[in-house]
N, C-alpha and C positions, 0 to 999 in steps of 0.2 A: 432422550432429550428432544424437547421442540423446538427447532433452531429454524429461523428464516431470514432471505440476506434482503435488503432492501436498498435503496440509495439512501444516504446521508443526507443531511437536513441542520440546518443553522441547531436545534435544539438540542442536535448531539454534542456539541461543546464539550459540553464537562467531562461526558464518559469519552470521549476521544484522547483529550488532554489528559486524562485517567490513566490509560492504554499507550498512551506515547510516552506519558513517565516512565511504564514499565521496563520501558527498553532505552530509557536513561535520555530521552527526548522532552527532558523540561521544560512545559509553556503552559500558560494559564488558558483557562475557560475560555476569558475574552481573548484573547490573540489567536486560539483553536476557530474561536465565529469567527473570527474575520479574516480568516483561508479561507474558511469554507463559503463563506460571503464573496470570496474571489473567483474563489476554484467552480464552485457547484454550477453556475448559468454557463461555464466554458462548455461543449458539448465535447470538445476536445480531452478532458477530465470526466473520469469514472469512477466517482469516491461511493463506497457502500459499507455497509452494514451488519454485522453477522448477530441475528440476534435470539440469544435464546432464553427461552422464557421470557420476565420482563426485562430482562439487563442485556445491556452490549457488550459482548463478547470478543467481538474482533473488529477490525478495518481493514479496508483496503482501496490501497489510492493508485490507480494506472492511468496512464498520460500517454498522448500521443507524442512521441517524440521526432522530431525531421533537423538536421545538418546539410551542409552542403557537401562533405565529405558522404555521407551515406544515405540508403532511402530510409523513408519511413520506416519506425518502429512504434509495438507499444512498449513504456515502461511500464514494469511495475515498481512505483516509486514508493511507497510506503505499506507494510503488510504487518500489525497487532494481533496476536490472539492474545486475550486473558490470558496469564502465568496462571491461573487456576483452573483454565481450560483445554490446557491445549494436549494435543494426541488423541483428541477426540473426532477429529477432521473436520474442523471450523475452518484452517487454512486452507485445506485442501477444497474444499468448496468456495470460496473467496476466491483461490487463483482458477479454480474453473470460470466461475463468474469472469474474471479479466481476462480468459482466453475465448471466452464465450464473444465479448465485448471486442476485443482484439479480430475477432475476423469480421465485424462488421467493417473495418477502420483498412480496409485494403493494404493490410502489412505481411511478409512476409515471416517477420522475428518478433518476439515477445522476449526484451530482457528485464534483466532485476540484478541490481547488486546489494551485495550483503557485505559487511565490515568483516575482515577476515578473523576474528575473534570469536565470531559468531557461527561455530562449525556445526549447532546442531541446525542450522537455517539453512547451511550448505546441503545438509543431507536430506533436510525436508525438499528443498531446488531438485538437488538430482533423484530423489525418488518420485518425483514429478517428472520426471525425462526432462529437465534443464542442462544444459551443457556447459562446465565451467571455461571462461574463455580465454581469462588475463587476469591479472592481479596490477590495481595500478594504485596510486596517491592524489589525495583530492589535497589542494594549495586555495586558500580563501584568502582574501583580505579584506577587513573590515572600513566600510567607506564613511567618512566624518561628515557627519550632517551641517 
């Protein structure tokens, strides 16, 4: 397989939105541009590209994260491969790339949360030497324009 990861770019749109359906993350083409319209000029955001052959194969979006409760970390906040690709080690290359990235960024920790339903991502995490930490509940509320 010819696979090479690249940074993202406004024209991935569609195959992005494609790849975030997969894993049941529904948005359209245009609303995928205009993250990436947000995210990409951030130097702080490292969205890339896993591409093999002519088609995009996976993503991956890590973030510098900082609280005042703890120091810097990177996230890695969104990770795709193809449901038609994957076990091929497209992930596994994508989270090298974000640890790669991650010791530029003077962090100590690189996390990543996964939905607890999602146990075969746990096992991808820990066979990467990820260490599971906590299990918590995300609470949103939707704000009326």
């Amino acid at each position: 397989m010819n696979l090479y990861l690249r940074k993202a770019a406004p024209d991935d749109s569609a195959d992005l939105a494609r790849l975030s359906g997969q894993l049941g993350y529904q948005t359209s083409p245009a609303q995928m541009e205009a993250r990436l319209r947000l995210l990409l000029p951030n130097p702080d955001h490292h969205i890339l590209v896993a591409v093999a052959g002519e088609k995009i194969a996976g993503w991956l979006h890590a973030c510098l994260s900082a609280t005042v409760e703890s120091d810097p970390w990177v996230e890695i906040a969104g990770l795709v491969v193809d449901e038609t690709q994957r076990g091929q080690g497209i992930g596994k290359q994508l989270v090298q790339e974000a640890l790669n990235w991650a010791s530029t960024k003077d962090v100590q920790k690189v996390r990543v949360r996964s939905n607890t339903k999602r146990t075969d991502a746990h096992r991808f995490y820990t066979g990467m030497g990820f260490t599971e930490r906590k299990e918590q509940k995300v609470f949103d509320i939707t704000l009326q324009p």
